[in-house]
C-alpha positions, -999 to +999 in steps of 0.1 A: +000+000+000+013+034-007+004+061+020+007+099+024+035+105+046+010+121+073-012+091+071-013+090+106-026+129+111-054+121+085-065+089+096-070+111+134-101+128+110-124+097+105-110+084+141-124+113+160-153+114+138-164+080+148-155+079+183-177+110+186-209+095+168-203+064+186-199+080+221-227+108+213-253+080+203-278+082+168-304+104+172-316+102+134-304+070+121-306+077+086-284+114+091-259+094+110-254+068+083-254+090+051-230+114+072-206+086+085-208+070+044-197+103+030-169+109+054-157+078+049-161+073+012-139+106+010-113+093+033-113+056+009-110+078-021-080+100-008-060+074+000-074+054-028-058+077-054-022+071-040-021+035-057-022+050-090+013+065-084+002+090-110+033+112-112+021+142-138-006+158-116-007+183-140-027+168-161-057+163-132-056+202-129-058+206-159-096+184-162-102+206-133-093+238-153-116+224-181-142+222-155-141+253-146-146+272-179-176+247-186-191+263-151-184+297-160-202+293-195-234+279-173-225+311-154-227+337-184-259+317-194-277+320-166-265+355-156-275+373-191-305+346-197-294+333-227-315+310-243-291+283-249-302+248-237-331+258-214-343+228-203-307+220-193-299+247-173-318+263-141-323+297-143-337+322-119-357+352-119-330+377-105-302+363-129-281+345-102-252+326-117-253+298-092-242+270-117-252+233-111-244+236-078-278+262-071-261+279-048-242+312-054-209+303-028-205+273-036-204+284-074-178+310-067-155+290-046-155+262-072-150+291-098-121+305-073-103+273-070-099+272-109-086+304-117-059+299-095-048+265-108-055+280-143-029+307-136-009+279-122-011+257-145+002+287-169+036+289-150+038+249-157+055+232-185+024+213-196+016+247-210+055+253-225+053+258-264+014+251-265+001+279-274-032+269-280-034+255-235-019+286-228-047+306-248-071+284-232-060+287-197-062+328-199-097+329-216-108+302-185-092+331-160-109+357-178-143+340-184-141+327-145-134+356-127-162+371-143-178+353-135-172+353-097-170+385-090-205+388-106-214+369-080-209+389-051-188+362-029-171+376-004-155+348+003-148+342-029-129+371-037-112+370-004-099+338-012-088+352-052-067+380-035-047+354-004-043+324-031-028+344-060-007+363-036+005+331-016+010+317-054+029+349-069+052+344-039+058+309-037+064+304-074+078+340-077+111+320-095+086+309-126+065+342-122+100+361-134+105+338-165+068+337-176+066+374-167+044+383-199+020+351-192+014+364-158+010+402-170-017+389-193-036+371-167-039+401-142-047+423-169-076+397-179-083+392-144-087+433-135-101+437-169-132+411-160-136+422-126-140+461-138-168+442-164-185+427-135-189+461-113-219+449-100-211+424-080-180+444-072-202+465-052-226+442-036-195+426-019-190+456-004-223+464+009-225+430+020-191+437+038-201+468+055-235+456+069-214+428+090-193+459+111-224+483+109-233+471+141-232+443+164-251+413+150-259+434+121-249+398+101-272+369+103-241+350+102-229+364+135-257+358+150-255+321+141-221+319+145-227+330+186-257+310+188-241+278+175-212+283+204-235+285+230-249+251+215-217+236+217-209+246+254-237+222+266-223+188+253-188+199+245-165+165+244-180+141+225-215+167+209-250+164+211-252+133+180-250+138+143-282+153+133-293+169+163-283+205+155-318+220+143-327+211+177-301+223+197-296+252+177-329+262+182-330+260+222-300+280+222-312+306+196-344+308+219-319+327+254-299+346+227-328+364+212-338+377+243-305+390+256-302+407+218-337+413+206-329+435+175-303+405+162-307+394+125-319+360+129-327+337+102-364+328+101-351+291+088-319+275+092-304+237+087-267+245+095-243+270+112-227+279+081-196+263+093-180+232+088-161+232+122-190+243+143-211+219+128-193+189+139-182+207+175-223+207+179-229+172+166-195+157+176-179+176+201-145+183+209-134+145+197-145+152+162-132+187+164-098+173+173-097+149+149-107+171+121-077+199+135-051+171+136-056+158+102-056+202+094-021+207+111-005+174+096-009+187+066+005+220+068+029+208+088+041+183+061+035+217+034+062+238+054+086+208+070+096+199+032+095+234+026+090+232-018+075+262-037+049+241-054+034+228-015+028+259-008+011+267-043-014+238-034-023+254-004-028+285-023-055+259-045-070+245-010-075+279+005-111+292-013-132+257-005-113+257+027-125+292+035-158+283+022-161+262+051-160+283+075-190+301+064-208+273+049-209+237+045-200+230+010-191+197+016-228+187+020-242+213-009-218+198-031-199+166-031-183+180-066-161+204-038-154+173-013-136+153-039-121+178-057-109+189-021-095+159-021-078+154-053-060+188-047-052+172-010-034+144-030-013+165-055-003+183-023+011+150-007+018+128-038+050+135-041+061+124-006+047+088+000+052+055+018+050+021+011+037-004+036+042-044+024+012-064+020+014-092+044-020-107+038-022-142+027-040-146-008-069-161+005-074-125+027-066-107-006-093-126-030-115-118+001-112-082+002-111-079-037-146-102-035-159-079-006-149-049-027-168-056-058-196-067-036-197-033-023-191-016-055-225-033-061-242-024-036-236+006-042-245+010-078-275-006-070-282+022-042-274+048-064-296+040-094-321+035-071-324+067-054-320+084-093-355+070-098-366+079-060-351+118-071-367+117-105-405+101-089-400+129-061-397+155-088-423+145-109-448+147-079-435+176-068-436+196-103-469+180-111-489+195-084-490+162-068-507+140-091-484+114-097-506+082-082-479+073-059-444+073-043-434+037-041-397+039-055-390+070-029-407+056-003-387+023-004-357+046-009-339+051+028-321+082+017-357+103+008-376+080+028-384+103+052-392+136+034-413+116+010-434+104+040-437+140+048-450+155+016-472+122+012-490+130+049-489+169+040-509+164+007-534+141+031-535+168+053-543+189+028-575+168+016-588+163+050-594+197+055-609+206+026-631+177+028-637+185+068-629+152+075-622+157+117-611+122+120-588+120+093-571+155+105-571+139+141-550+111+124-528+130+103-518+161+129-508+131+152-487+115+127-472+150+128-469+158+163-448+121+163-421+135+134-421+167+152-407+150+180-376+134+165-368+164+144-380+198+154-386+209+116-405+246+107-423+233+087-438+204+105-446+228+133-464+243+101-486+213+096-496+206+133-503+238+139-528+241+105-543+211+118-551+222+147-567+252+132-587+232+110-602+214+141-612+241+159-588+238+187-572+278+200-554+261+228-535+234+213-529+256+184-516+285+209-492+260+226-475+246+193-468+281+184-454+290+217-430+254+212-423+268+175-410+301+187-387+283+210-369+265+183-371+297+159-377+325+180-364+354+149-394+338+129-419+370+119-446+346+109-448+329+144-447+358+162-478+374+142-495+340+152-488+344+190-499+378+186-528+367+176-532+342+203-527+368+231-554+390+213-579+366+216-569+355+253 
């Protein structure tokens, strides 16, 4: 097996990870799973790529640097509302380039990360006497950061300015000798960020509105809110997929000790990777996630080479976008790519470990490995046809006759249930049928207390309406409003509810 030379300082990541989901015990066995799977199946596939002993990396950036001018094209389409393959590509009412991803951060920091291998990638000599790459990579830079900036990322520029500086200064040796290359790409790179003005300027009203005053930013709000979470289960976290929960208690003190906060009305995550798991897994997943951090930079500066440092420079926007986001669970198109950058940063520096399994333990683990392989595949054409039956309800008003693939699916299971029972709910009221509603808002009242959801607080409480009953309905939207306290819509409810009390 051939292994990162800080195998040990990665492997602390999915160590602490499942000490702390095994200590914390499974709330929501379905989050835990999918959660655990995905962490996992990132730390197989790191590691995985090291048996290739691919020695030209250059040529992965590269597909990534292709990537990256495909998105920005789906960019410039949806921003000026071209109509270029329409039923391909979402667009949105307030021309938003948010890519594939449908989300305007994550879009920018993917964007981010390949402009600055693209310039990289310039200074390289995969793109020595090719013309025609070098051509390419500058309209990718130009196209890109055009992109970007349009889209008003802070993050995203932020994360422009610190990687080509860290890269500029690292590789300032083959900055010298392609001197005109480089001149060219700033010139592109200024020249489409003048173009794109617009979001130039929303950046920095965005900027301004987080110092105007203190939790002036919804995201400080959250930020303090989720540290107060944390501070009541701090070793080993509340369990992976409790954080709407405990969230919400802890938004519930804060709001009144800061009533004029922004607070989001709605909110699945703390907009930040690390916070996240301290909630969910404490201080042992924490740990094991800061290890695995520091090995690596420790391995980037011990060997001290120019190009370690340059893949940091390439790390540094999705990185950064963690700490605001979770892009990791918006888009597993970020986690691997995370990844494959993580491994041209360590490729280079490897060790082998002998196989001393006997044959029959090696025809076992290749037999276990296609078995899973299977599995898998299996999974994952199955829950295509869940996603695709979900959609087709969904966008067809509900009229599809019925949910069988996604309700035998474990991964939409769940929300499928929810929308089925919702559109029951639904029916029983406008037929008046008391019994049915009786049924249904208890079915509710059930899912509401594994996961305290808005909008199943939505559904008991219209039940409850529907039957006639002020108090119960009262009491569910005192509950709601101590889960989501900054909600307008619930406080005009229990306004209402004192006024007729």
């Amino acid at each position: 097996m051939i292994l990162p030379a800080n195998y040990k300082g990665l492997l602390a990541l999915p160590v602490g990870i499942l000490l702390a989901a095994a200590l914390a015990g499974v709330e929501d066995p379905i989050t835990w799973l999918f959660r655990i799977t995905y962490v996992m199946a990132g730390v197989i596939f790191l590691f995985g790529l090291f048996q290739f002993r691919l020695k030209n990396t250059d040529r992965i950036l590269l597909l990534i640097a292709i990537a990256t001018l495909l998105h920005s094209v789906v960019g410039i389409l949806q921003l000026f509302q071209l109509p270029v393959l329409s039923s391909w590509i979402t667009r949105t009412d307030n021309a938003i380039a948010t890519g594939v991803f449908q989300q305007v951060n994550v879009m920018a920091s993917f964007l981010t990360t390949g402009i600055l291998i693209s310039v990289y990638l310039c200074l390289r000599p995969i793109s020595y006497k090719r013309l025609y790459l070098r051509a390419f990579l500058l309209v990718t830079i130009s196209v890109a950061t055009y992109v970007m900036v349009a889209t008003g990322s802070r993050v995203g520029l932020l994360s422009a300015i610190l990687g080509l500086l860290m890269l500029l200064i690292a590789y300032r040796n083959q900055v010298i000798k392609n001197l005109k290359t480089i001149i060219a790409a700033f010139v592109l790179i200024i020249v489409a960020s003048l173009l794109a003005k617009e979001g130039l300027h929303q950046t920095v009203d965005k900027t301004y509105k987080v110092v105007e005053a203190q939790y002036s930013d919804q995201r400080a709000s959250i930020y303090r809110i989720s540290l107060d979470a944390f501070t009541q289960a701090p070793i080993k976290g509340h369990g992976i997929g409790t954080f709407l929960g405990q969230f919400g208690l802890a938004s519930s003190k804060f709001y009144h000790q800061h009533p004029n906060a922004k607070m989001p009305s709605y909110l699945t995550h703390p907009h930040n990777e690390l916070l996240q798991w301290a909630i969910e897994g404490g201080l042992l997943a924490v740990l094991g996630i800061l290890t695995a951090m520091f090995s690596v930079l420790w391995f980037a500066f011990s060997y001290k080479q120019q190009r370690l440092i340059v893949y940091l420079a390439m790390l540094l926007p999705i990185t950064l976008h963690t700490q605001v986001e979770l892009p990791f669970y918006l888009s597993s198109l970020h986690w691997f790519i995370w990844l494959t950058l993580l491994f041209v940063l360590l490729n280079n520096y490897a060790v082998i470990k002998h196989n001393s399994l006997s044959s029959t333990a090696n025809k076992t683990l290749r037999g276990l490995t296609l078995l899973l392989l299977t599995i898998s595949l299996v999974f994952l054409l199955q829950t295509s046809r869940a996603q695709q039956q979900l959609y087709q309800y969904i966008s067809q008003s509900q009229q599809t006759p019925q949910l069988d693939i996604t309700l035998s699916n474990p991964y939409y299971k769940t929300y499928a249930q929810q929308i089925v029972m919702r559109s029951h709910l639904h029916a029983a009221i406008a037929a008046e049928d008391s019994e049915k509603i009786i049924q249904i808002t208890s079915w509710f009242e059930t899912e509401l207390g594994k996961k305290p959801e808005l909008k199943l607080f939505e559904d008991v409480i219209n039940g409850y309406i529907a039957l006639g009953l002020d108090q119960q309905r009262c009491e569910a939207i005192n509950t709601s409003l101590q889960y989501y306290p900054g909600n307008k819509v619930l406080q005009n409810l229990q306004d209402e509810c004192l006024t007729i009390n």
